[in-house]
matplotlib code that plots the C-alpha trace (Angstrom):
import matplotlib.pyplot as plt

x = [-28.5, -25.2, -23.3, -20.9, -17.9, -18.8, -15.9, -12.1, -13.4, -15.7, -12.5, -11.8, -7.7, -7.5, -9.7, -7.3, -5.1, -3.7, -4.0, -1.8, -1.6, 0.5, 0.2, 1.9, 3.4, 3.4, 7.0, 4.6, 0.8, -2.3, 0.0, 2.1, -1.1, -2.3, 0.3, 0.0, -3.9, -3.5, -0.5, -2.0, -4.9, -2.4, -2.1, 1.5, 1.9, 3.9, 5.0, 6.2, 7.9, 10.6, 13.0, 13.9, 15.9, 12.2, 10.4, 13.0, 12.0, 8.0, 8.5, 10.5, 8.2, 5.6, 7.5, 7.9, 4.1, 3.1, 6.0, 4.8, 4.0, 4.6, 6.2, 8.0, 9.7, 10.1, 11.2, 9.8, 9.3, 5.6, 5.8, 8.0, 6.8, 10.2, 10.7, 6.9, 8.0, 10.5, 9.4, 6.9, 9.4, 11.0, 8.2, 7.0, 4.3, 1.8, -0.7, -2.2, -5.3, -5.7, -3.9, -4.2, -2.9, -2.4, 1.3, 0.8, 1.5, -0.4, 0.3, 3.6, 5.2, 5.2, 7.6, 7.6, 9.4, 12.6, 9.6, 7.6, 5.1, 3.3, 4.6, 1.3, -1.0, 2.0, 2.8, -1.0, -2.0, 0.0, 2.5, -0.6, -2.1, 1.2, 1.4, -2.3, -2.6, 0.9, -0.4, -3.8, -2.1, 0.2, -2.2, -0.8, -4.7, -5.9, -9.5, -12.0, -9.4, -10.3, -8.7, -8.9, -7.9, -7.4, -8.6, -10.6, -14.0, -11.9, -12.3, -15.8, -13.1, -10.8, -10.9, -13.0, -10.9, -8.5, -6.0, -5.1, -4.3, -0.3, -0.3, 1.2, 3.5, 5.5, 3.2, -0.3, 0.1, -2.5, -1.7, -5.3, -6.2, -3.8, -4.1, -8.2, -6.8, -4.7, -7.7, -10.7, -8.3, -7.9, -12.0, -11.8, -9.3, -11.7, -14.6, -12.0, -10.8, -14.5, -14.5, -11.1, -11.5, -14.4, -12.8, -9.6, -9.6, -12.9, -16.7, -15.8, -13.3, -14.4, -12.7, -13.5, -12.8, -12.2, -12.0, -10.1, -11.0, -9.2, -5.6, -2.8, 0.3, 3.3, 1.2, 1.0, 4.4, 4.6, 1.8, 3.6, 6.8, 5.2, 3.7, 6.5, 8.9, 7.8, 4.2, 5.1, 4.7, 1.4, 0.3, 1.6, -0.4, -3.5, -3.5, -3.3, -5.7, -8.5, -7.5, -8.1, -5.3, -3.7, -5.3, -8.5, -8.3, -7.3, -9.9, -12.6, -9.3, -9.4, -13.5, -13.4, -10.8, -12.8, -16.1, -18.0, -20.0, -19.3, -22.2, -19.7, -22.7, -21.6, -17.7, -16.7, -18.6, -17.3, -16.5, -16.3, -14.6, -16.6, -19.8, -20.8, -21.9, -23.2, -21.4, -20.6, -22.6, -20.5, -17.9, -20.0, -19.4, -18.1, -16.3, -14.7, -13.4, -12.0, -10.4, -8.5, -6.8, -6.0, -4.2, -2.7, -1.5, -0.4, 2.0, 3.7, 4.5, 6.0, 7.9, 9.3, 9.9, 10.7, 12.4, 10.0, 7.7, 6.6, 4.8, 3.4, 1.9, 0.5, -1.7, -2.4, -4.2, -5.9, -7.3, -8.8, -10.8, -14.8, -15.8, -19.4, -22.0, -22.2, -25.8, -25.9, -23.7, -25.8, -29.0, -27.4, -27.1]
y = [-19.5, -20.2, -21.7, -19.7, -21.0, -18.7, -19.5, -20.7, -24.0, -24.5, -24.3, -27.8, -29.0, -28.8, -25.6, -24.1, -26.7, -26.3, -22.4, -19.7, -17.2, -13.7, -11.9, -8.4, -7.7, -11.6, -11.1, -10.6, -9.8, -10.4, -11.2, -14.1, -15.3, -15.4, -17.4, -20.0, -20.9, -20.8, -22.9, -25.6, -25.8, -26.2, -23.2, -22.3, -19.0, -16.2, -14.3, -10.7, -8.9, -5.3, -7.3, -10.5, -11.2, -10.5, -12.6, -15.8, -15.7, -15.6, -18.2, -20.7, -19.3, -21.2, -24.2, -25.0, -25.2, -27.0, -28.7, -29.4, -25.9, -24.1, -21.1, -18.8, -16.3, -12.4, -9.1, -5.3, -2.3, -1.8, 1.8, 2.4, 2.8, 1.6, -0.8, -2.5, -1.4, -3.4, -6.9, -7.0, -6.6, -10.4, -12.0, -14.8, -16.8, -17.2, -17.4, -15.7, -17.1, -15.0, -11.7, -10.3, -6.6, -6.3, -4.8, -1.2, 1.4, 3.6, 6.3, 7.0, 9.9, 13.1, 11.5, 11.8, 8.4, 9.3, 9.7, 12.9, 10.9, 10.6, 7.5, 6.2, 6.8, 5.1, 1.8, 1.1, 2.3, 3.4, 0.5, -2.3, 0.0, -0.2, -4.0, -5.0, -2.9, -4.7, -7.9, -7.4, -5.9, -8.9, -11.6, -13.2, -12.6, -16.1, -16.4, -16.3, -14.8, -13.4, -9.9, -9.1, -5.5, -4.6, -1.5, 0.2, 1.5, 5.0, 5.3, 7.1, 9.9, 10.4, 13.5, 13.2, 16.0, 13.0, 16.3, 17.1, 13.6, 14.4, 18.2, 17.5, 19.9, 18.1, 21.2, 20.2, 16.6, 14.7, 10.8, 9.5, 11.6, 10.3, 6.9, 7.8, 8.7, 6.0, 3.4, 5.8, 5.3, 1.2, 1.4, 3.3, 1.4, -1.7, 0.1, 0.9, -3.0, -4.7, -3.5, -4.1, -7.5, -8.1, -7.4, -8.2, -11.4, -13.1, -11.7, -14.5, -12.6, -10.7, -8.1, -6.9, -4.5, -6.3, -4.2, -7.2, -4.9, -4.1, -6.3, -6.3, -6.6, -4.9, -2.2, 0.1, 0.1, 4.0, 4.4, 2.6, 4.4, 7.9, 6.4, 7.5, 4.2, 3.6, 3.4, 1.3, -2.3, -1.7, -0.1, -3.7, -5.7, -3.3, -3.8, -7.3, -7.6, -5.4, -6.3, -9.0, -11.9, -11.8, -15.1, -13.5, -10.7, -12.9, -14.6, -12.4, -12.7, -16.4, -16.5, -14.2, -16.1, -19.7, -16.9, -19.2, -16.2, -15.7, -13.3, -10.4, -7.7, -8.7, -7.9, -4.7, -5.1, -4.1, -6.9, -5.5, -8.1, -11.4, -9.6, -7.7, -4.0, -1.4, 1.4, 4.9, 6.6, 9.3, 6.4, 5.3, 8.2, 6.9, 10.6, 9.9, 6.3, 8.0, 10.9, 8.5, 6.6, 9.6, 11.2, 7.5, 7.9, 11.6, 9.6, 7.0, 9.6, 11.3, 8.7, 7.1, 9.9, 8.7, 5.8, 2.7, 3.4, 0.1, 0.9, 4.0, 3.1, -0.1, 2.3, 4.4, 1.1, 0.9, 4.0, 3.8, 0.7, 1.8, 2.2, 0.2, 1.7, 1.6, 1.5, -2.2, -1.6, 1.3, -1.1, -3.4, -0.2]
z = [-12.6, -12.2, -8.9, -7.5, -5.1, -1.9, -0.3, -0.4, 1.0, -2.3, -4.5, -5.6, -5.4, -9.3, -9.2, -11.4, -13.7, -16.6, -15.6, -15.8, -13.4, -13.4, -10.0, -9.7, -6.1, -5.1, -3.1, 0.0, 2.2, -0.3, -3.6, -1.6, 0.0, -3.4, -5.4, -2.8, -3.1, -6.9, -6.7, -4.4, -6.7, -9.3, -11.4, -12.9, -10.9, -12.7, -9.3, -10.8, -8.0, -7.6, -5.5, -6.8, -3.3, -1.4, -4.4, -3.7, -0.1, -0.7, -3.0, -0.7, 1.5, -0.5, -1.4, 2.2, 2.3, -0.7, -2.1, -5.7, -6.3, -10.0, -9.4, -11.5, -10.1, -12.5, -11.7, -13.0, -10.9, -11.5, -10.7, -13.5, -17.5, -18.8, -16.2, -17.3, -21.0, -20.6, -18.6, -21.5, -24.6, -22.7, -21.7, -23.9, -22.0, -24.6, -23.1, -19.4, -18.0, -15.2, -14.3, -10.4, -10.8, -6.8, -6.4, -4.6, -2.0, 0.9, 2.9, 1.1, 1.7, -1.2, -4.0, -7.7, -9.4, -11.7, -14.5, -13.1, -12.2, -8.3, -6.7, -5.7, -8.5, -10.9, -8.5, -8.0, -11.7, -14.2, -14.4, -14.4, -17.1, -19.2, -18.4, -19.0, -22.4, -23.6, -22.7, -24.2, -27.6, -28.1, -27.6, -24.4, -22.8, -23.2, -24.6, -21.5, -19.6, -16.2, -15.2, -11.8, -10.6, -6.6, -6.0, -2.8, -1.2, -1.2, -5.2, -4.2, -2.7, -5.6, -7.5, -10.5, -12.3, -14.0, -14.9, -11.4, -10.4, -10.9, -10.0, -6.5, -4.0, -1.6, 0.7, -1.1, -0.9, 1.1, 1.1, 1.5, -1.2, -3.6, -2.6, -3.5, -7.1, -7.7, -6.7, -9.1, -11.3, -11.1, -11.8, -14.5, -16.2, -15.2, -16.9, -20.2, -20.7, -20.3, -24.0, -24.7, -23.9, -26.1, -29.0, -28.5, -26.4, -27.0, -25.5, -22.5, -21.1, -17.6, -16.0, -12.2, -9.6, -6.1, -3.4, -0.8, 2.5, 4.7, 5.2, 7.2, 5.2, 4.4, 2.2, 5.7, 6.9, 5.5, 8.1, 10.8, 10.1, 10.4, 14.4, 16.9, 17.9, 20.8, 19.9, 16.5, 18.0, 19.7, 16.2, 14.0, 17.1, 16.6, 12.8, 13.1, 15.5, 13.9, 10.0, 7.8, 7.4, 3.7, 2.9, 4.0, 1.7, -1.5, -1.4, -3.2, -5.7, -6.1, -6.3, -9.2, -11.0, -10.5, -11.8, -14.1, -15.3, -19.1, -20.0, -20.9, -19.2, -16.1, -17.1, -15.5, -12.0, -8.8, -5.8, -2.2, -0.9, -2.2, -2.4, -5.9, -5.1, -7.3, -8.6, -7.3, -10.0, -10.8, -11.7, -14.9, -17.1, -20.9, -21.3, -17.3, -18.1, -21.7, -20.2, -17.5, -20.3, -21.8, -19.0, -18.3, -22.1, -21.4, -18.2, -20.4, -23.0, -20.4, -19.1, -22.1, -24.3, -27.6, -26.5, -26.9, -30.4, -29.8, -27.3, -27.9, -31.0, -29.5, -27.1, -29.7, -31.1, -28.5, -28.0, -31.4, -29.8, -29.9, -26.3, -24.9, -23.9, -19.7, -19.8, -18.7, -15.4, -15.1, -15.0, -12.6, -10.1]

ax = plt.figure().add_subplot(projection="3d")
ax.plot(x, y, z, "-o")
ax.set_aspect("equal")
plt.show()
């Protein structure tokens, strides 16, 4: 059997060198936290952040702690297509070793982004879907590389009918329901790439679905803003109080990118927190995961129109991928 770090303390100082790591939403909470205990352990840390003014300051931020830290510092708004189209169409690192899809939002208000598309299912899935699928199609996974997607315990409440994920009213909108989407959605994606990443990055290559609990960052301030003003400070002190720190919540992060497991049957698992726990059954259907990257297909056609054929037709490559069986996650329920 193999050894498994259990904790942040089993991580050695070189844990990751000669690593590269590309973190969505690193400009701040479990993304920032993130960066730095890669960094220390000497990873080169790609930080890919919306506001390169908030990125600078998370990075000095990090600097001030560990000097010698490799940071590089990018900029995309991962909740929209062309912005993602885009990032990728520049971005030459050949080679990724670990990608952390963690940038995302909760309790938003009802918006649709300037694409059509609901603003919480696209920042916390349809912009890492664009990003992982370009990265995977271009050959900037590394071999053995480790995918690691945040998601939540709430996937269990999504809405299994994939077609009604962006069929929103500003009057029909429920928040923790479409947060619930956007994170059933993150798992199915998980369950889609475990294949993927077999055939096109090497059968080494694991993909999971961590779940970091429940963490006090910046993430809830759309649930602190709806609290009247008097009662927001006591609501921050509560949160902070009762919630996990943000280097707390990276951690199952971090102990599934130092994973030694390469047996690619136990790609495609689900982590609550730093513990591996079975599957919501209903989650392991071949026809659900297929019908979620069809829908997620649907969304970028949408969005970019006929403006980016390079993209397009680099899905439509991968869609054409043969999908795995799910009978071994299945087993391991």
């Amino acid at each position: 059997m193999i050894k498994q770090a259990r904790s942040l303390a089993d991580l050695t100082d070189t844990e990751f060198s000669g690593k590269v790591v590309l973190i969505t939403g690193a400009s701040g909470g479990i993304g920032e936290a993130a960066a730095l205990e890669f960094a220390r352990r000497q990873a080169k840390v790609i930080m890919l952040v919306r506001s390169l003014e908030r990125g600078k300051l998370a990075r000095d931020r990090i600097w001030e702690k560990h000097p010698a830290a490799d940071l590089h510092l990018v900029s995309a708004d991962i909740s929209l297509v062309k912005s993602v189209a885009a990032f990728c169409r520049g971005f030459s690192e050949p080679h990724i070793d670990i990608l952390v899809n963690n940038a995302g939002i909760f309790g938003a208000p009802f918006e649709l982004t300037k694409e059509g598309v609901e603003s919480t299912l696209a920042a916390n899935h349809l912009g890492h879907f664009v990003l992982t699928c370009m990265l995977l199609s271009k050959g900037q996974l590394s071999q053995g590389a480790k995918v690691i997607l945040v998601t939540g315990a709430v996937y269990k409440r999504g809405n299994f009918e994939v077609s009604e994920w962006n069929n929103w009213t500003e009057e029909s909108y429920k928040k923790m329901k479409a947060y619930s989407n956007s994170k059933l959605a993150v798992c199915l994606f998980a369950l889609w790439l475990r294949s993927a990443l077999r055939r096109l990055s090497s059968a080494t290559a694991m993909v999971y679905a961590v779940h970091p609990g429940v963490v006090c960052t910046d993430i809830g301030r759309h649930v602190v803003r709806g609290c009247i003003a008097p009662c927001r400070p006591c609501l921050r002190c509560c949160m902070r109080c009762m919630m996990l720190s943000p280097r707390q919540g990276c951690k199952g992060i971090l102990l599934r990118a130092a994973d030694l497991e390469t047996d690619s049957g136990k790609s495609g698992r689900y982590f609550n927190k730093c513990r591996s726990e079975p599957w919501h059954k209903p989650v392991l259907d071949s026809d659900l995961v297929t019908r979620c990257w069809d829908f997620s297909f649907k969304l970028v056609v949408q969005a970019l129109g006929d403006s980016d054929d390079d993209v397009l037709n680099r899905l439509k490559k991968l869609r054409e991928l043969p999908q795995d069986t799910l009978a071994d996650l299945e087993e391991q329920n």
